[in-house]
C-alpha positions in Angstrom: -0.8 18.4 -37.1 1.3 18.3 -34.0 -1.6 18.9 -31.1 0.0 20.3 -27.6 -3.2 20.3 -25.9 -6.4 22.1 -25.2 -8.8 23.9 -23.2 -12.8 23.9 -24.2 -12.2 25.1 -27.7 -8.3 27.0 -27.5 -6.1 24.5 -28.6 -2.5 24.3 -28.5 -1.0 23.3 -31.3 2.2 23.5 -34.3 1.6 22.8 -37.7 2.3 23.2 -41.6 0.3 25.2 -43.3 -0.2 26.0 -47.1 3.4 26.9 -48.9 5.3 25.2 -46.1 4.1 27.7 -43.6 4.4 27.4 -40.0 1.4 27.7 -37.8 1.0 27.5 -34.4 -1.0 28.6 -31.3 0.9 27.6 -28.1 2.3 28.8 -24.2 5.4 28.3 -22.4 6.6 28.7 -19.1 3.9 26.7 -17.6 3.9 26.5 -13.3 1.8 23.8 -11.5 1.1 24.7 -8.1 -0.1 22.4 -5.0 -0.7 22.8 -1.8 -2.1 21.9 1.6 -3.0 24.0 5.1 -1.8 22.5 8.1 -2.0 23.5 11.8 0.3 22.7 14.8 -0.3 21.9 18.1 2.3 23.0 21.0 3.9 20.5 23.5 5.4 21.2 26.7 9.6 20.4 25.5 8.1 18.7 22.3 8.1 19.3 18.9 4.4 19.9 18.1 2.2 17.5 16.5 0.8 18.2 12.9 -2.1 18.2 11.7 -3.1 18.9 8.0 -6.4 20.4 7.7 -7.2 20.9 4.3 -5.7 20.8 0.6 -5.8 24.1 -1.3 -6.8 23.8 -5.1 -4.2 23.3 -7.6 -3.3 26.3 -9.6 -1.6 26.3 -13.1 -0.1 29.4 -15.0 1.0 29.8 -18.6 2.0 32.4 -21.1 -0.2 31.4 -24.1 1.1 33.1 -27.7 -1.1 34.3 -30.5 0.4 35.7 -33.2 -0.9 36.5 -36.5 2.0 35.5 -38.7 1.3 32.2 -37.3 -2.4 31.8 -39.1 -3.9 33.0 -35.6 -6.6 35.6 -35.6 -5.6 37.3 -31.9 -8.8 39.5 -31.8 -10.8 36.7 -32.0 -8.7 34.7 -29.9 -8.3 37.7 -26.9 -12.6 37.9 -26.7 -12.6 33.8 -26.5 -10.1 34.0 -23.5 -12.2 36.9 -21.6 -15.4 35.0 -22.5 -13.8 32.1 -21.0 -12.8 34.2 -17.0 -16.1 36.3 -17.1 -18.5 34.0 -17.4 -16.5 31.3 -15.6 -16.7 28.2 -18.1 -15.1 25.2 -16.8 -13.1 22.5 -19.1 -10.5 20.1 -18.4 -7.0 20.7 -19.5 -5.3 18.5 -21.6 -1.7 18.7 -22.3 0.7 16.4 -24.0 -2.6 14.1 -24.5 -3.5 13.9 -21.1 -6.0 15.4 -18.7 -4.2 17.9 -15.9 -5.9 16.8 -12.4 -8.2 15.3 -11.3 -11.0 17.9 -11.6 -11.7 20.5 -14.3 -10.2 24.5 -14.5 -11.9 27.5 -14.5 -9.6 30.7 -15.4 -9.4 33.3 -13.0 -6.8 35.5 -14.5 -5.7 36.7 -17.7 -3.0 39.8 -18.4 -2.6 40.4 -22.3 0.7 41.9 -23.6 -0.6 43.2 -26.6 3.3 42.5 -29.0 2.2 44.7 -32.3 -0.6 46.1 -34.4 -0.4 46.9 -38.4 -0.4 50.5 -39.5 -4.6 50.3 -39.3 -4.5 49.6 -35.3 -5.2 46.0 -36.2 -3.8 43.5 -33.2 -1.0 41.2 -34.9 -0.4 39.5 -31.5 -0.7 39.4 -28.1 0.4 37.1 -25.1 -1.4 36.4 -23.0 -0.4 35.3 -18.9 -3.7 33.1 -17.8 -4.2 31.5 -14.6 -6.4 28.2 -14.2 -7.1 27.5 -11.2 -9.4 24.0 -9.9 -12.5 23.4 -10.2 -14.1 20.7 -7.9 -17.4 19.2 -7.3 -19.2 16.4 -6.0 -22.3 15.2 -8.5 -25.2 13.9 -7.6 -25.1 15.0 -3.8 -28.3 16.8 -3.8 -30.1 13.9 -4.8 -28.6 11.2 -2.2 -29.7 13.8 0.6 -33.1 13.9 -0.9 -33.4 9.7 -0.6 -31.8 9.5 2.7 -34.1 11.6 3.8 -37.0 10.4 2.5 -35.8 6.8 3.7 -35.5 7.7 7.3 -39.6 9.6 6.9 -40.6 6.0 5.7 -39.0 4.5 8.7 -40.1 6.5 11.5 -44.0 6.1 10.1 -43.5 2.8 9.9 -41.9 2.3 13.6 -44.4 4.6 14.9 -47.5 3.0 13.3 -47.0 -0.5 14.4 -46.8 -0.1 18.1 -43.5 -1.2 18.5 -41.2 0.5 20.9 -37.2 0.2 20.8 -36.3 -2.1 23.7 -32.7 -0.6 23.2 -31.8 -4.6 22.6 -29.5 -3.3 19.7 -26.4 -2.5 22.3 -24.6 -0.9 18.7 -27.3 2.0 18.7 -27.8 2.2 22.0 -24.3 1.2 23.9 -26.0 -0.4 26.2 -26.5 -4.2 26.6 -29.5 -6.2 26.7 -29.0 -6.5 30.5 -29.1 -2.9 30.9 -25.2 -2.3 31.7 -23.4 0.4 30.1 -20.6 -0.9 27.6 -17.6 1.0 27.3 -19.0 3.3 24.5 -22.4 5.3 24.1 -24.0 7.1 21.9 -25.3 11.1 23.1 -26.2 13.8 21.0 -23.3 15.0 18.4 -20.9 12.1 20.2 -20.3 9.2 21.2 -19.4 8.0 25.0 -16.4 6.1 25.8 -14.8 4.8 28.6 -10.8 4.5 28.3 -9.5 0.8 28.7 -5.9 -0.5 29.2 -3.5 0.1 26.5 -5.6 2.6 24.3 -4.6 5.4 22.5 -5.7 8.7 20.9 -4.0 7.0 17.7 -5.8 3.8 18.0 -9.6 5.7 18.7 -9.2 7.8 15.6 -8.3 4.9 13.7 -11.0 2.3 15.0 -13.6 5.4 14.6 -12.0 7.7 11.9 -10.4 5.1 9.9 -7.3 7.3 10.3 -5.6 7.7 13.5 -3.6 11.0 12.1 -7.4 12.4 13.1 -6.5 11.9 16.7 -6.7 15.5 17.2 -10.3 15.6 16.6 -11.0 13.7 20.0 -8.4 15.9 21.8 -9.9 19.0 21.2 -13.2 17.6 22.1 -11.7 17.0 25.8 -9.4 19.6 25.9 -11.5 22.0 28.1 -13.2 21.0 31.0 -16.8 19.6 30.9 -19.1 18.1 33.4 -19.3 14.2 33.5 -16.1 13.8 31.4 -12.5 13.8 32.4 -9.9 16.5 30.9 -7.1 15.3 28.3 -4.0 17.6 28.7 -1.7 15.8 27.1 -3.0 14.0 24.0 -0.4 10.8 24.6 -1.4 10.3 28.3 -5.4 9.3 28.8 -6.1 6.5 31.3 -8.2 3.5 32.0 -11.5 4.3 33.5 -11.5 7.7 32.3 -14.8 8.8 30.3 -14.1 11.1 27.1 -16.1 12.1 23.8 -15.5 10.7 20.7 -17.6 13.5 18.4 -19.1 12.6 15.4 
């Protein structure tokens, strides 16, 4: 048995049967789609910067056959597929022996071209044009919320019941020093406080808080507009020493 692939329980496949038969249940023109959003941001006389927002999910299409001269029963094989879309099972897809993705599918369209029926109105075969499209999900995230939550009850009754109040010694938490001097970053509400030294850089900020510095843009829109105590970034490659800005969260 020659096994193409498979999704939950329609496989793809081409065979012998009894008597030297053929049988098979298979697609063809299959399309793999991928993409991604992005958003630009307009320079005076400069190309504008890019920014990519977010990835779409990947989409596949194929024309799946199932024809009954080919040991397929398409009746029972059309009310598997709409089973499938309406009530939204997800499987991964497997083709060629390997898994499609990184996530599972779930198929959100089907169009049958029903090819011929016997004399009795009996369907002898139908294809049928099905779109998969991707299925993500993060497991377990409910739970982690529930114990970091929990964690940070714990701490607070602890803190609270032993009399000890928070000197603000801890200059990483606070951003201020032990002698009571502001550092060159502190923490407010939703952001943290920075003050601009020599030779920094959008680029270098997202990177040192971001981990990337393509999320440079994050910081310039939080100083794009004017706002009391901070100083205004017009132009996201000119910011200068001494000058305070947000870095948001």
């Amino acid at each position: 048995m020659g096994q193409v692939g498979h999704f939950g329980e329609i496989k793809f496949y081409t065979k012998t049967g009894k008597k030297g038969k053929p049988k098979m249940q298979s697609f063809n023109e299959m399309t793999w789609n991928t993409s991604i959003n992005i958003s630009e941001h307009k320079r005076n006389g400069k190309k504008p910067l890019v920014e990519v927002t977010s990835r779409n999910l990947d989409e596949i299409g194929m024309t799946i056959y199932f024809m009954a001269e080919y040991g397929v029963k398409p009746w029972k094989m059309l009310l598997k597929l709409r089973s499938y879309n309406l009530k939204a099972k997800v499987f991964p897809l497997f083709i060629g022996g390997r898994r499609v993705g990184s996530f599972k599918f779930l198929i959100t369209n089907i169009s049958n071209d029903m090819k011929a029926f016997y004399k009795n109105g009996k369907l002898t075969g139908f294809a049928a044009q099905v779109t998969f499209k991707e299925y993500p999900y993060v497991k377990g995230n409910s739970k982690k919320k529930k114990t970091i939550s929990s964690k940070k009850k714990k701490n607070k009754k602890s803190t609270s019941g032993s009399g000890i109040k928070d000197t603000g010694t801890d200059n990483k938490k606070t951003g201020k020093s032990t002698s009571g001097k502001d550092d060159s970053s502190r923490i407010k509400k939703g952001y943290q406080v920075y003050v601009v030294k020599k030779g920094d850089t959008l680029w270098d900020l997202a990177a040192k808080y971001y981990g990337k510095g393509s999320k440079y843009v994050k910081i310039y829109n939080a100083n794009k507009s004017p706002s009391k105590g901070f100083d205004t970034i017009h132009n996201p490659e000119k910011i200068y020493p001494g000058w305070v800005i947000k870095i948001p969260g």
